[in-house]
Chimera marker file (.cmm) of the C-alpha trace (Angstrom):
<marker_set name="trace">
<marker id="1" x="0.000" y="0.000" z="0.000" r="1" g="1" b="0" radius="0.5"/>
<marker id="2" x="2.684" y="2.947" z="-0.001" r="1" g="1" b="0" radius="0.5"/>
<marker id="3" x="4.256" y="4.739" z="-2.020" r="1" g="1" b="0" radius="0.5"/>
<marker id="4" x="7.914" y="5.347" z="-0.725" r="1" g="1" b="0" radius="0.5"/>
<marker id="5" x="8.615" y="9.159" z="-1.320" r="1" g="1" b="0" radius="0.5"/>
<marker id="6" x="11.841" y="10.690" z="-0.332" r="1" g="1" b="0" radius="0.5"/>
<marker id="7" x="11.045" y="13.910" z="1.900" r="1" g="1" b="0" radius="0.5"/>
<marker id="8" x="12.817" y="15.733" z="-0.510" r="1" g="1" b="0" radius="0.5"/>
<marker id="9" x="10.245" y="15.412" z="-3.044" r="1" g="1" b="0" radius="0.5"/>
<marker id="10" x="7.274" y="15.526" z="-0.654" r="1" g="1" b="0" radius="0.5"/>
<marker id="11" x="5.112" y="18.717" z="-0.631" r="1" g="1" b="0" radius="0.5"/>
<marker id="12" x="3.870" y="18.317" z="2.562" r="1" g="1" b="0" radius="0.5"/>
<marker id="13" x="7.244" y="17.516" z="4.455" r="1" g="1" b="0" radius="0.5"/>
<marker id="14" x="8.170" y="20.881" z="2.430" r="1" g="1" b="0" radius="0.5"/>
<marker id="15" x="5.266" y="22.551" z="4.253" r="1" g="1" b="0" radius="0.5"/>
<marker id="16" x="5.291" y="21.091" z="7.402" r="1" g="1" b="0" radius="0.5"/>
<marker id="17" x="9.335" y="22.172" z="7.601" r="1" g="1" b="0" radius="0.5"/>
<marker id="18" x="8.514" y="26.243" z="5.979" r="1" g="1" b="0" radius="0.5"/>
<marker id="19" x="10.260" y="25.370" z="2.697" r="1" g="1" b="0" radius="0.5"/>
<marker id="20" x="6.790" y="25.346" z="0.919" r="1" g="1" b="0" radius="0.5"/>
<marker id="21" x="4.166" y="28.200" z="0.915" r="1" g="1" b="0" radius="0.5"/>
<marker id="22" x="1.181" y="27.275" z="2.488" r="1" g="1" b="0" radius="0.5"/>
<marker id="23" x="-1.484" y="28.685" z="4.546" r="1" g="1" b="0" radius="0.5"/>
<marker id="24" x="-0.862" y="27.414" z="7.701" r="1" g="1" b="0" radius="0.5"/>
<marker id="25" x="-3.599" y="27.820" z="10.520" r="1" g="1" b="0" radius="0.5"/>
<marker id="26" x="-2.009" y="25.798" z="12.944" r="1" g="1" b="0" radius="0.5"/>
<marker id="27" x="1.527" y="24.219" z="14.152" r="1" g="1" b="0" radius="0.5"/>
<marker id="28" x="2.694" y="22.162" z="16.569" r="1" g="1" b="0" radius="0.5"/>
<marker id="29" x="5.754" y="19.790" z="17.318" r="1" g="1" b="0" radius="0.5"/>
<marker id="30" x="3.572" y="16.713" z="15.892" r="1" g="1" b="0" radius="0.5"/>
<marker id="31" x="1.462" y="18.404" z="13.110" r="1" g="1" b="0" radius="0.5"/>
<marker id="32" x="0.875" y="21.066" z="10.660" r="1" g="1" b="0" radius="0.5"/>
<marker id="33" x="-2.723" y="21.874" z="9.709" r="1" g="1" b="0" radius="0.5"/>
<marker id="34" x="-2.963" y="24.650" z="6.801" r="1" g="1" b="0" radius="0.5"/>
<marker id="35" x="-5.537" y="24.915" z="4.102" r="1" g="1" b="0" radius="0.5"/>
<marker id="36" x="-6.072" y="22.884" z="1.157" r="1" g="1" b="0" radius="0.5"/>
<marker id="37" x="-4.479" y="24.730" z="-2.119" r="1" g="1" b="0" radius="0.5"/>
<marker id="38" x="-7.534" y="23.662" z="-4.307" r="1" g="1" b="0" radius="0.5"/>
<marker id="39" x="-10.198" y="23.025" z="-1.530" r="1" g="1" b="0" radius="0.5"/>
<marker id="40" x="-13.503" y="21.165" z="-1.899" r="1" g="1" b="0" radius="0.5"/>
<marker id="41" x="-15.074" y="24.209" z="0.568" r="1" g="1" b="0" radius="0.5"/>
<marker id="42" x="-14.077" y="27.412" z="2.027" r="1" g="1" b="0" radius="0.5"/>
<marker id="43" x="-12.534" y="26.671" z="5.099" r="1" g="1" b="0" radius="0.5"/>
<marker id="44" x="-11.254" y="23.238" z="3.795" r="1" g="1" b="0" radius="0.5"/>
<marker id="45" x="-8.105" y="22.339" z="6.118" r="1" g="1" b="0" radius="0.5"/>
<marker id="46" x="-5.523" y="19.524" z="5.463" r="1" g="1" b="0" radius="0.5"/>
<marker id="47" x="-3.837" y="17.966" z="8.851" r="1" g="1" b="0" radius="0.5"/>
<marker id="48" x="-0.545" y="16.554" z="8.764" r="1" g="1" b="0" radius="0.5"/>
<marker id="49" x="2.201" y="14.764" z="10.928" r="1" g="1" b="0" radius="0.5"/>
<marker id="50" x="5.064" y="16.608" z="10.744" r="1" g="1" b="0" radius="0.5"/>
<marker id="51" x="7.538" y="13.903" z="10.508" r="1" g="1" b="0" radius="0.5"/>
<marker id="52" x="6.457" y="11.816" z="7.184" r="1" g="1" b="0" radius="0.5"/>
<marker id="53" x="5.190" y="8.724" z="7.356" r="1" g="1" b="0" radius="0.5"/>
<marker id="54" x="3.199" y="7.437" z="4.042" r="1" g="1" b="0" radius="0.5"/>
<marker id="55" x="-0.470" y="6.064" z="5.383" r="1" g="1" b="0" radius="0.5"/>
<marker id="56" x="-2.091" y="6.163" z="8.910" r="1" g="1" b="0" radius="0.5"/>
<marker id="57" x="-1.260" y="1.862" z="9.177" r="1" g="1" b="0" radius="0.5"/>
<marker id="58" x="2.460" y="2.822" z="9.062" r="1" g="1" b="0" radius="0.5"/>
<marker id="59" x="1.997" y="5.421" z="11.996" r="1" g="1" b="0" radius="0.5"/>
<marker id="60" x="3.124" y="4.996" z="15.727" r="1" g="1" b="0" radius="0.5"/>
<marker id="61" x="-0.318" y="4.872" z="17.780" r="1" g="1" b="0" radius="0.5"/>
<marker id="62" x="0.877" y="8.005" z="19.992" r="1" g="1" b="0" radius="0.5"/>
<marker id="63" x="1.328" y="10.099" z="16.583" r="1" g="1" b="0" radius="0.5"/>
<marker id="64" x="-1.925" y="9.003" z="15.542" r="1" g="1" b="0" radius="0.5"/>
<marker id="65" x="-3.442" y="10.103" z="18.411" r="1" g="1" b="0" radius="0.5"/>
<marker id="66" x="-1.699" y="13.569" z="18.185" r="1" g="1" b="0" radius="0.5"/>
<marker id="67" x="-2.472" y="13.769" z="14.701" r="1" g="1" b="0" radius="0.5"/>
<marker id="68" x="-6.312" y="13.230" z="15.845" r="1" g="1" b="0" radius="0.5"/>
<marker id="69" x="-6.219" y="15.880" z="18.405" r="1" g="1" b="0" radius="0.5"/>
<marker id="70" x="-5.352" y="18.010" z="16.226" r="1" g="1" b="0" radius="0.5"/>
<marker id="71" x="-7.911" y="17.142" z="13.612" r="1" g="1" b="0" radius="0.5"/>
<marker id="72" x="-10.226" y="17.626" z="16.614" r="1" g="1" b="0" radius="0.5"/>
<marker id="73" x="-8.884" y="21.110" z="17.547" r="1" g="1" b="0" radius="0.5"/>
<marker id="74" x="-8.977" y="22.110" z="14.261" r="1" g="1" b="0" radius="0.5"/>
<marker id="75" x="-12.640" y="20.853" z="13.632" r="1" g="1" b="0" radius="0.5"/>
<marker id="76" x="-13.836" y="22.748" z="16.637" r="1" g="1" b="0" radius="0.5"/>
<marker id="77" x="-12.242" y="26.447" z="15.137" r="1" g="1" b="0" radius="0.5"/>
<marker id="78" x="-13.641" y="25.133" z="11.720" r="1" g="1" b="0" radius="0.5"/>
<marker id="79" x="-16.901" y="25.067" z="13.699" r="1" g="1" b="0" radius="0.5"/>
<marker id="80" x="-17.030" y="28.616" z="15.138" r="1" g="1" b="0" radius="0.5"/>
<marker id="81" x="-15.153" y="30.309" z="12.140" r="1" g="1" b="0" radius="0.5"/>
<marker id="82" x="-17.567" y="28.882" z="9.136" r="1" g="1" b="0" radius="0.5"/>
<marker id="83" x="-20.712" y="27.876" z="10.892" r="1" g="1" b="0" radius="0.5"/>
<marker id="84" x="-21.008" y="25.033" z="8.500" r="1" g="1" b="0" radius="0.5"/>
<marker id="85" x="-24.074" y="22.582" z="8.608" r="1" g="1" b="0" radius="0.5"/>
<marker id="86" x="-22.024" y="19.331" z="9.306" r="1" g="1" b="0" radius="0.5"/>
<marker id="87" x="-18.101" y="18.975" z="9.057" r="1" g="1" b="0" radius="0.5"/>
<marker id="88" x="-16.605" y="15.914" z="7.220" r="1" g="1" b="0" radius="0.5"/>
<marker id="89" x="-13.445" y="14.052" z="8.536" r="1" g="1" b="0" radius="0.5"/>
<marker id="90" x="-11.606" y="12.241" z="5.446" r="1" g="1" b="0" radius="0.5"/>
<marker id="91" x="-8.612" y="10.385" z="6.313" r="1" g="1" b="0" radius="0.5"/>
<marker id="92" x="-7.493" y="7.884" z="2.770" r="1" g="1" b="0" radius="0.5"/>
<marker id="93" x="-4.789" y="5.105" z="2.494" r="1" g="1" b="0" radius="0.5"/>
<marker id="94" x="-3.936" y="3.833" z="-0.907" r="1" g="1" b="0" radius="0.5"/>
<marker id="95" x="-3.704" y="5.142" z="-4.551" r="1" g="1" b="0" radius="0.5"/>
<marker id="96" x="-6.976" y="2.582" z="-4.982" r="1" g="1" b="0" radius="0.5"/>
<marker id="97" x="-8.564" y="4.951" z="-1.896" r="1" g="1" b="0" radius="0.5"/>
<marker id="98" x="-7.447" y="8.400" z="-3.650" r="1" g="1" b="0" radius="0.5"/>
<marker id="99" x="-4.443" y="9.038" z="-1.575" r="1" g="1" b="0" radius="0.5"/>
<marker id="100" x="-2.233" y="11.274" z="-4.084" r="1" g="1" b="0" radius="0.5"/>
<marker id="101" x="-0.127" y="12.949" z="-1.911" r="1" g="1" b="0" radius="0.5"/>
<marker id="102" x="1.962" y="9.941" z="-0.029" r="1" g="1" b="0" radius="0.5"/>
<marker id="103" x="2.629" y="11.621" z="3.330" r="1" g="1" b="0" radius="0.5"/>
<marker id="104" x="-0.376" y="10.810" z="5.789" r="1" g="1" b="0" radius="0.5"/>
<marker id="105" x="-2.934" y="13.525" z="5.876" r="1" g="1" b="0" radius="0.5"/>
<marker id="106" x="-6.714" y="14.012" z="7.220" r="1" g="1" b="0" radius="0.5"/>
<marker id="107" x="-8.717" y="16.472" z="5.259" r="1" g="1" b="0" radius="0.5"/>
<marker id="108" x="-11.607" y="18.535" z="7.877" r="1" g="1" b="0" radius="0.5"/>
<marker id="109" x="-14.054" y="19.782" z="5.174" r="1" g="1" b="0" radius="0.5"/>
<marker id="110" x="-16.869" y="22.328" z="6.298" r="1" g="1" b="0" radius="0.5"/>
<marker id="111" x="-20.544" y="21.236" z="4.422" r="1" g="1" b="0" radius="0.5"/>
<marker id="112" x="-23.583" y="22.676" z="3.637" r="1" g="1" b="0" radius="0.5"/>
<marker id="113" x="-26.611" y="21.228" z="3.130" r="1" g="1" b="0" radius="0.5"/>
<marker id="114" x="-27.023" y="21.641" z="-0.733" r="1" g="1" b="0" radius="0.5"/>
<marker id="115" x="-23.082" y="21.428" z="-1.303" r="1" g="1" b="0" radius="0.5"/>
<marker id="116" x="-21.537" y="18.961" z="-4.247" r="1" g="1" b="0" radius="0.5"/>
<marker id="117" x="-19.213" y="16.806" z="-2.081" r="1" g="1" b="0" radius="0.5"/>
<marker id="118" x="-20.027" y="13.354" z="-2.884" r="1" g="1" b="0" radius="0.5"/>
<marker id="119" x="-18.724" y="9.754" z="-1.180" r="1" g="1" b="0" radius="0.5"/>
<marker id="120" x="-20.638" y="7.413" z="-2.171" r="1" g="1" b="0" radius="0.5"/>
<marker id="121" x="-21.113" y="3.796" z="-3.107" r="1" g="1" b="0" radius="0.5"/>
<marker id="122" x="-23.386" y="0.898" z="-3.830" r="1" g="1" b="0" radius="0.5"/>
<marker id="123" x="-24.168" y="-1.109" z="-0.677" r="1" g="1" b="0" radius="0.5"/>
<marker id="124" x="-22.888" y="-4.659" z="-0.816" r="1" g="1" b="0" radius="0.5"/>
<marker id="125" x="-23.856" y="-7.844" z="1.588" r="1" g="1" b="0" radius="0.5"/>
<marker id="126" x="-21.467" y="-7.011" z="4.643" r="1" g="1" b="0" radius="0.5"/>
<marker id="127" x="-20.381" y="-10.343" z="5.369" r="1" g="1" b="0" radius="0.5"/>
<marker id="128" x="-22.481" y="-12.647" z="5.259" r="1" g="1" b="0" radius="0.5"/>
<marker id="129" x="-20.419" y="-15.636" z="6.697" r="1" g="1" b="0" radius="0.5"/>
<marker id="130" x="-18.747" y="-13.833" z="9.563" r="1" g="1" b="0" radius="0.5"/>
<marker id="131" x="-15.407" y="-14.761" z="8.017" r="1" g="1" b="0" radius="0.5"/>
<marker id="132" x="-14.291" y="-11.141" z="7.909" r="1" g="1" b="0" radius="0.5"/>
<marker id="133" x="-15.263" y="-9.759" z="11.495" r="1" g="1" b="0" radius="0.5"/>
<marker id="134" x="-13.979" y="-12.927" z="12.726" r="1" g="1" b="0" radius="0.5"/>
<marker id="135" x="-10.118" y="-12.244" z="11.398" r="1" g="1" b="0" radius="0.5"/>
<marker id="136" x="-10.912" y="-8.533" z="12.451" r="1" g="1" b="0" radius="0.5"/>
<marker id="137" x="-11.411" y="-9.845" z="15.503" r="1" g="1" b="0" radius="0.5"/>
<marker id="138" x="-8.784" y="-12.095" z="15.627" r="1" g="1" b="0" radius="0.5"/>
<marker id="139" x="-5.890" y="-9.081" z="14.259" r="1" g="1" b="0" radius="0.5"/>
<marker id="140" x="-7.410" y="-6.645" z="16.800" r="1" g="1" b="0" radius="0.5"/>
<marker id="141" x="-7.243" y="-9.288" z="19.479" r="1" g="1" b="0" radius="0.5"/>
<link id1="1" id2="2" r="1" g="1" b="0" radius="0.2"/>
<link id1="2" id2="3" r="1" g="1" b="0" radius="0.2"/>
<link id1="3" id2="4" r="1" g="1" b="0" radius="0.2"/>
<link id1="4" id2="5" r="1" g="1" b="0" radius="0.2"/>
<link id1="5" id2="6" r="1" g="1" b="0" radius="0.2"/>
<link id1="6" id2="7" r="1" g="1" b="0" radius="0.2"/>
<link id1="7" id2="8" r="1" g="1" b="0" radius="0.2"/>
<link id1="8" id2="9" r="1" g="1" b="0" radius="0.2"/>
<link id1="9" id2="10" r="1" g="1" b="0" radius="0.2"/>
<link id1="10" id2="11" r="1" g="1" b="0" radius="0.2"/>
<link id1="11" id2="12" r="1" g="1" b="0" radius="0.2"/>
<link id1="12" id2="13" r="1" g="1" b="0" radius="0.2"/>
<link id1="13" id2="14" r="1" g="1" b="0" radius="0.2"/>
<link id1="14" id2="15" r="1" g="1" b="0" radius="0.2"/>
<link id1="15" id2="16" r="1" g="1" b="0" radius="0.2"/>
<link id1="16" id2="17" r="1" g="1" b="0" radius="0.2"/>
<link id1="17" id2="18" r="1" g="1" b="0" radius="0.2"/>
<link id1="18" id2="19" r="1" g="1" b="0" radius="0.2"/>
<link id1="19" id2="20" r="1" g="1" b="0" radius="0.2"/>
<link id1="20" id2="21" r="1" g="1" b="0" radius="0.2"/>
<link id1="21" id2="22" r="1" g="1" b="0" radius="0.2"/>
<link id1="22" id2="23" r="1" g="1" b="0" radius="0.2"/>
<link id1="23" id2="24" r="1" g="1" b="0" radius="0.2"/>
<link id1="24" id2="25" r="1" g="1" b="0" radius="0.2"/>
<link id1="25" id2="26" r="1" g="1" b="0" radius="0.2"/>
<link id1="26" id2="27" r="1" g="1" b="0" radius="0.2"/>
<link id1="27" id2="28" r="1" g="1" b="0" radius="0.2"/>
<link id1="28" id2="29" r="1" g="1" b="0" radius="0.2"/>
<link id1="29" id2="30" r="1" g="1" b="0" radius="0.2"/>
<link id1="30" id2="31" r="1" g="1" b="0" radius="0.2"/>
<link id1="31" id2="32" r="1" g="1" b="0" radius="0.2"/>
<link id1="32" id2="33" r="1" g="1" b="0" radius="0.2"/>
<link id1="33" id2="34" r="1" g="1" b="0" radius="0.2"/>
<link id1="34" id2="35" r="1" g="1" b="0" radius="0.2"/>
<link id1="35" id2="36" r="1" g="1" b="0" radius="0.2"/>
<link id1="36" id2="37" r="1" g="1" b="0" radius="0.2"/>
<link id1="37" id2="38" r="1" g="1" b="0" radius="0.2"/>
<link id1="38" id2="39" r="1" g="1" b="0" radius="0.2"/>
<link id1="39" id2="40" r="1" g="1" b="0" radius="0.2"/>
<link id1="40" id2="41" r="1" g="1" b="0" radius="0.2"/>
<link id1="41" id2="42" r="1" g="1" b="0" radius="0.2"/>
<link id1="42" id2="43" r="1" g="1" b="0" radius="0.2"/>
<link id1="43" id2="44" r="1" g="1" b="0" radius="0.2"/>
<link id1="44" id2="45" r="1" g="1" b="0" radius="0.2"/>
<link id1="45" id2="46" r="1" g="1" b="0" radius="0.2"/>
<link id1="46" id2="47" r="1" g="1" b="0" radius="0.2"/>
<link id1="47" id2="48" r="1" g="1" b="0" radius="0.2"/>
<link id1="48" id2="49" r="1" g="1" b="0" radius="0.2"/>
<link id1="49" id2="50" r="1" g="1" b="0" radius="0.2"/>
<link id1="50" id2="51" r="1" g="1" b="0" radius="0.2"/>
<link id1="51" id2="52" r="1" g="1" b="0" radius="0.2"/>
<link id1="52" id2="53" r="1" g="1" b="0" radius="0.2"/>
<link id1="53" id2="54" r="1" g="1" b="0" radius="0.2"/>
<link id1="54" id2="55" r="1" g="1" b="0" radius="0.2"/>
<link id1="55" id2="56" r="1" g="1" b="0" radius="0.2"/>
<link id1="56" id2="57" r="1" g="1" b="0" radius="0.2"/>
<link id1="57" id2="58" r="1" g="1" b="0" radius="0.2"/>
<link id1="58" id2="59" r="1" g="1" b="0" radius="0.2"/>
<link id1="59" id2="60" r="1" g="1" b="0" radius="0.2"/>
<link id1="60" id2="61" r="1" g="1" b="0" radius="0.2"/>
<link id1="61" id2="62" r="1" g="1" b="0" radius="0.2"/>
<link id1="62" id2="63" r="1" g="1" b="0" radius="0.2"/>
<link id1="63" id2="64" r="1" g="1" b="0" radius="0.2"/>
<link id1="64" id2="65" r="1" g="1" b="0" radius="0.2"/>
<link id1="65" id2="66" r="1" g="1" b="0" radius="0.2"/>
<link id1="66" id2="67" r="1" g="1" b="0" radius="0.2"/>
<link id1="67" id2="68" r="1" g="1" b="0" radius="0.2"/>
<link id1="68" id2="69" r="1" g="1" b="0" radius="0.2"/>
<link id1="69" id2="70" r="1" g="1" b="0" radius="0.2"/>
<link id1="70" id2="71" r="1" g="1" b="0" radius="0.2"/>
<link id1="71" id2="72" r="1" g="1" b="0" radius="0.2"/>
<link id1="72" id2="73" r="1" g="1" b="0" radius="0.2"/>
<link id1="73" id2="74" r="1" g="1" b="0" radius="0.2"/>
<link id1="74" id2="75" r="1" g="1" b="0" radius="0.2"/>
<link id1="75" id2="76" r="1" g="1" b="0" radius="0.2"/>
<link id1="76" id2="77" r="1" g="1" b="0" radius="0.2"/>
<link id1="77" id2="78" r="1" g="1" b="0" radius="0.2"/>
<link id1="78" id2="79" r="1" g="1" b="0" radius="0.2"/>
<link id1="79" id2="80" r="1" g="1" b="0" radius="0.2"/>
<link id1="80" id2="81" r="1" g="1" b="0" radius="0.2"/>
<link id1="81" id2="82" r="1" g="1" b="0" radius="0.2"/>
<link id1="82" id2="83" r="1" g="1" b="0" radius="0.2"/>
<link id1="83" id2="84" r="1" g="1" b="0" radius="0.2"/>
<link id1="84" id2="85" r="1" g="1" b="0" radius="0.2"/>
<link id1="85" id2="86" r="1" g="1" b="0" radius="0.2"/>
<link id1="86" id2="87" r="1" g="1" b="0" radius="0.2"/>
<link id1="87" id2="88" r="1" g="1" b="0" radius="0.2"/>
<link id1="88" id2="89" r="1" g="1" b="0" radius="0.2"/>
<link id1="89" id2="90" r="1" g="1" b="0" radius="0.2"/>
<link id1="90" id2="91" r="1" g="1" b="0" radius="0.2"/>
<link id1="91" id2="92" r="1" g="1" b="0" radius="0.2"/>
<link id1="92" id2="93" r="1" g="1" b="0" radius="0.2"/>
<link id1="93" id2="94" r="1" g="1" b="0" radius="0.2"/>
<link id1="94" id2="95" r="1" g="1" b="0" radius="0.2"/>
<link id1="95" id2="96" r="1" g="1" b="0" radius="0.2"/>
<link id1="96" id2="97" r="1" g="1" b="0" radius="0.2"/>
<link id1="97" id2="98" r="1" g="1" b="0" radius="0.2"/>
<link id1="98" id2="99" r="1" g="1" b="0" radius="0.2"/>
<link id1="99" id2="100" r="1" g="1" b="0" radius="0.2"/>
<link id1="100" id2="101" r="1" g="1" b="0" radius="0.2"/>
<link id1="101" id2="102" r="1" g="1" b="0" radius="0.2"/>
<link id1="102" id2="103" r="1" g="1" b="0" radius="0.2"/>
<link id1="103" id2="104" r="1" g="1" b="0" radius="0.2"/>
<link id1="104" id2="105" r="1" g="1" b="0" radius="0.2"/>
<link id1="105" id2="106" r="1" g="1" b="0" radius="0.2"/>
<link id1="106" id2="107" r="1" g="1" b="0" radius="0.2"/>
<link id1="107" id2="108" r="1" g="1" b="0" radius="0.2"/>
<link id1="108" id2="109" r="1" g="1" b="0" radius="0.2"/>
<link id1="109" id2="110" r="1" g="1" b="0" radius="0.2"/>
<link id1="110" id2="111" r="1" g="1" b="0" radius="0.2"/>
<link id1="111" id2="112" r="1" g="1" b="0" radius="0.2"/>
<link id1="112" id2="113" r="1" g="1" b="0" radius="0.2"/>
<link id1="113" id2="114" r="1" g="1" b="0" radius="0.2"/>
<link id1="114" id2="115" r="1" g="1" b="0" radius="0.2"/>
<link id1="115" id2="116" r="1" g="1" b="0" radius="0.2"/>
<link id1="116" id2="117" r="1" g="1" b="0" radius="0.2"/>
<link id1="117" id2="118" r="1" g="1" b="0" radius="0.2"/>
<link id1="118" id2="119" r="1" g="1" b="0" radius="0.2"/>
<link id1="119" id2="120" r="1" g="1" b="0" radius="0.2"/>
<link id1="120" id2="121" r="1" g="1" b="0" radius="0.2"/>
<link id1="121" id2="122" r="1" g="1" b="0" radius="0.2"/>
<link id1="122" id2="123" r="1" g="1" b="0" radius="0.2"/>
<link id1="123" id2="124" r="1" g="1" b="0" radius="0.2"/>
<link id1="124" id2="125" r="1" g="1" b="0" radius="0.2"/>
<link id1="125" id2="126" r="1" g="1" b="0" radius="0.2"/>
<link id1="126" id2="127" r="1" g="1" b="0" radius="0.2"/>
<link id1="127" id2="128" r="1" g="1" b="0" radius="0.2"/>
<link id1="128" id2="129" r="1" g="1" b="0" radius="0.2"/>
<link id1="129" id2="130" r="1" g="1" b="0" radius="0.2"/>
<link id1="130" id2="131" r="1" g="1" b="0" radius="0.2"/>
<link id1="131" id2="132" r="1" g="1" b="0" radius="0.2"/>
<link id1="132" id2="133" r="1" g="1" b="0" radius="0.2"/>
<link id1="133" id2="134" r="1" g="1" b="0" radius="0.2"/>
<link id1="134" id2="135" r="1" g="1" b="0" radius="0.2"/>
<link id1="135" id2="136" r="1" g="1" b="0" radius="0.2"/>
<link id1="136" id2="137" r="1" g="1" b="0" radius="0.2"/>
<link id1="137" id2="138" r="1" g="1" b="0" radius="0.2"/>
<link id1="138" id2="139" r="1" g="1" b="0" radius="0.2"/>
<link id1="139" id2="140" r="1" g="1" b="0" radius="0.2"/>
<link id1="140" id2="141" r="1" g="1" b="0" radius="0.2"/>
</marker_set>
């Protein structure tokens, strides 16, 4: 599932270090949080690690946690600055899951009611033999 990118050539080690322009809203010793170049909302923020690290599944559990708190924090301000009618939390893995960029990210998008932001799929049976929960359970055991 990754992508191996040097963090020379990775725009968002570039940001998260001040060697790439970016609107940044928020920084911290873990993270970066700035807003998306080409956003799908006003008020569309991208949340980063600042060390790089390709996918959320390659991630130390205590940077995934900091990265969440500060998707949190940032959500919250997203909240009282835009007023939006629901906020959406996108966090993708994967060139097959639209990852493009391979340094871990979250993406806190304000909506609206009538917006254009679309995720959606056709339902499939979930599992109908149990065999997936059961390894689930098994790997998370």
């Amino acid at each position: 599932m990754t992508n191996t990118t040097s963090t020379d050539d990775c725009v968002f080690c570039r940001i998260a270090t001040g060697t790439e322009r970016a609107q940044i809203v928020l920084r911290s010793a873990t993270s970066c949080a700035f807003l998306d170049h080409a956003p799908a909302a006003p008020g569309h923020v991208l949340v980063i690690p600042t060390e790089h690290v390709e996918t959320l599944p390659a991630m130390e559990p205590e940077r995934a946690g900091a990265l969440f708190e500060t998707v949190q924090h940032v959500s919250d301000a997203i909240d009282r600055v835009c007023s939006p009618d629901g906020i959406s939390i996108i966090q993708s893995n994967g060139r097959a899951a639209g990852q493009e960029v391979f340094h871990a990210h979250v993406h806190v998008i304000p909506r609206s009611v009538d917006d254009q932001i679309t995720l959606s799929w056709e339902p499939t049976p979930a599992d109908p033999n149990g065999a997936i929960a059961e390894g689930l359970e098994r790997e998370l055991a």
